[in-house]
N, C-alpha and C positions, 0 to 999 in steps of 0.2 A: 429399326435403327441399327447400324454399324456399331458392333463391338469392338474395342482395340485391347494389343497388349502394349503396355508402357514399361519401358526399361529408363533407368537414370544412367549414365554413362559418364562416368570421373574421370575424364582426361586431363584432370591438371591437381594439382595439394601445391599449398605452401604454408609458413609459418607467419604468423600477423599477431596485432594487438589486437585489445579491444577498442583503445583507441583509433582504430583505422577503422573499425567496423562499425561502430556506436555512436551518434549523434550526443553530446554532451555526458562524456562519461567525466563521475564525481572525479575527484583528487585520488590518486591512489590507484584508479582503475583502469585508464587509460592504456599501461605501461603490459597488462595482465595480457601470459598469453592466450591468444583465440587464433586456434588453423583457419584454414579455408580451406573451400573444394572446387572446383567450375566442372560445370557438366553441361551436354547437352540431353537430348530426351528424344526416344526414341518410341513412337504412337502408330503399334503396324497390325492393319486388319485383314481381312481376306483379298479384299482389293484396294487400300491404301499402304505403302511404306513412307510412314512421315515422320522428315528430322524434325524437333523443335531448336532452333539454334544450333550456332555453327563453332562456335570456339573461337582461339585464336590461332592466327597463324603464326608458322613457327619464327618471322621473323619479327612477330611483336613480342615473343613470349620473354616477360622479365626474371629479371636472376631472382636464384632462388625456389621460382616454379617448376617439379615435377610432372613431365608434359608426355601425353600422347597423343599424335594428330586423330584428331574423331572419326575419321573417315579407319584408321588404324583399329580404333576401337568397335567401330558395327563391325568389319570386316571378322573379329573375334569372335564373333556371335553370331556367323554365317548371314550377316547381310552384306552384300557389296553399294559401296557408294551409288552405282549405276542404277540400282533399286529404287533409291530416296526419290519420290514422283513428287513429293512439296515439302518443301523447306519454309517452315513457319520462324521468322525473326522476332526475336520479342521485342526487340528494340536494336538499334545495331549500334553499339558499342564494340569496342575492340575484340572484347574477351566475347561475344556472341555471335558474333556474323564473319569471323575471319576468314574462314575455309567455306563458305559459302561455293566458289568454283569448283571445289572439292567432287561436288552433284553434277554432273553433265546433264542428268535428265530429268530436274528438278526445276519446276517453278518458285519463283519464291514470292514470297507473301507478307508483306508489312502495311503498320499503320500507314495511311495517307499525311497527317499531322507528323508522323517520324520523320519520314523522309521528307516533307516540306523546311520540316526544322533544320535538315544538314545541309539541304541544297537550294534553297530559296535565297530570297533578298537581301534577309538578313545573315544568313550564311557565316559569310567572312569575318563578320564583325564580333561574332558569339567566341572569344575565346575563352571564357574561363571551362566550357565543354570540350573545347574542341579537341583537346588530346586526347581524346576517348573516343572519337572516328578513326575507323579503318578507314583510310580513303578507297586504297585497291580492292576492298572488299564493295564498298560502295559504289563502284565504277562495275563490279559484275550485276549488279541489282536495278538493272534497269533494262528497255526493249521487250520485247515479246515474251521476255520469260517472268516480267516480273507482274503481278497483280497487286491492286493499291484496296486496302479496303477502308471503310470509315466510319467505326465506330463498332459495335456489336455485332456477328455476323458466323453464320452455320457455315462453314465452309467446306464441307463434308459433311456426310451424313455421319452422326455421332459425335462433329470433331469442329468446334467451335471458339472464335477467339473471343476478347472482350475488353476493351479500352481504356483504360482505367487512367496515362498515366503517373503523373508524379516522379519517379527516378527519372524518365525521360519526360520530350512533350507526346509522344507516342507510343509509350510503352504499352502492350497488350499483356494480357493472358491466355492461356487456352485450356478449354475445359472438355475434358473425353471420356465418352464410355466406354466402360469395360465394364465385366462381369461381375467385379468386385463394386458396380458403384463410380461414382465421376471421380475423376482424375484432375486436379488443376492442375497444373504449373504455373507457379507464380513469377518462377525465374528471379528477377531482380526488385519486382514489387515489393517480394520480400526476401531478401538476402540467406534469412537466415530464420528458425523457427521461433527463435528468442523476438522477433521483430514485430511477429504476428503475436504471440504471447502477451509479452509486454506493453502491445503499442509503441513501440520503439523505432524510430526512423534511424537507415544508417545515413553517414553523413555525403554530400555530393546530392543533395536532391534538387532534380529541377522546379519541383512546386512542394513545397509543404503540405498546403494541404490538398494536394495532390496524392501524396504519401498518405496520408492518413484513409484517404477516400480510397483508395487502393488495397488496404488493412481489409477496410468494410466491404470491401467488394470483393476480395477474396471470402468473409467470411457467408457472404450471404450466396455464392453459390457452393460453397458445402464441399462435403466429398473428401477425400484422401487431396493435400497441398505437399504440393514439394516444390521447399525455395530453391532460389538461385544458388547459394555458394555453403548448403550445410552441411560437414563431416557426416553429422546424423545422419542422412537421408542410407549412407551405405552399411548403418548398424541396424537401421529398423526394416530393413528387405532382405529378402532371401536370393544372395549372391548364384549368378549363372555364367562366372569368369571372373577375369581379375579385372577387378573396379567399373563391372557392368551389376545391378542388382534389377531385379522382378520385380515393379513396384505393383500390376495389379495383370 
């Protein structure tokens, strides 16, 4: 089996509540401040260099966020964009799939149920989501370079996604070896470590209990989790640049 190394990559912080994070927070609490972080994930072995997720781009980025374009940030850690051979979407939302173009030599790889949900029938009719598509980002994600998988699947030797998903209708995960042990990324299944912890959905979910089944699926495959938007994730690893950390 393919061993990988995994780097978490912070290309963005901003300042939030709990309430913006937390599905039903009491009186009192909602108001409490809670940062965030967006990161994408960076899974590179002898013969794979793989993004997980893409950021946003710089003309979605809203005020207030402290932003580096990602492609800015591997380039800091001597990888260049041209490198990235597959770009793994967890789901494509704004803040995930934005610089997706960013890869010239990259295939990219999403749920089949994901992308059915943004560009299918019902498409146009879905707004309460919809301002959460990059469209231009969406328009690079198709033709020859794109692969549909559907449902659980090895996609590399070592380097596996899994379907879980609840915050979208196709949200994945992906689960990698390294030396230290699997590696999940949960990304947006789980926001934040508090979400897995607690049981705690953040708010904006496309299935409840989707969300929750998501919770369980991360925990039943194990291993080192790193969610989608936690300050944590760059206190508990050992930093190799400014806001790239060694998670395994």
């Amino acid at each position: 089996m393919s061993r990988y190394e995994v780097h978490a990559l912070c290309y963005g912080r901003r300042e939030g509540t709990r309430g913006q994070h937390f599905l039903g927070c009491a009186a009192g609490e909602a108001d409490q401040p809670h940062p965030t972080a967006y990161y994408v994930w960076l899974a590179r072995s002898a013969q794979h260099t793989v993004l997980i997720d893409a950021g946003i781009h710089p003309s979605r980025v809203p005020a207030g966020l402290e932003y580096r374009r990602p492609a800015e940030l591997l380039d800091s850690i001597g990888v260049a964009a041209g490198d990235v051979d597959l770009v793994v979407l967890t789901h494509l939302h704004y803040d995930h799939a934005g610089t997706v173009a960013d890869f010239p030599g990259a295939r990219y790889l999403v749920q089949r149920g994901e992308l059915a949900y943004w560009t299918g029938s019902w498409a146009k009719r879905i707004r309460r989501e919809h301002w959460l598509l990059d469209e231009d980002a969406l328009a690079h994600v198709r033709g020859d370079r794109l692969s549909e998988v559907d449902g659980d699947a090895e996609v590399l030797p070592g380097l596996s996604v899994h379907l879980v998903g609840g915050h979208t209708a196709g949200t994945q995960i992906v689960r990698v070896a390294t030396a230290a042990g699997p590696v999940v990324v949960a990304s947006d299944a789980s926001h934040f470590y508090e979400n897995l912890d607690d049981d705690r959905p953040s708010p904006l979910p496309h299935s409840m209990p989707g969300v929750y089944g998501a919770f369980d699926r991360i925990r039943e495959l194990g291993g080192i989790v790193l969610p989608g938007h936690d300050p944590a994730v760059l206190e508990r690893y050992p930093a190799v640049g400014r806001d790239v950390v060694r998670v395994a």
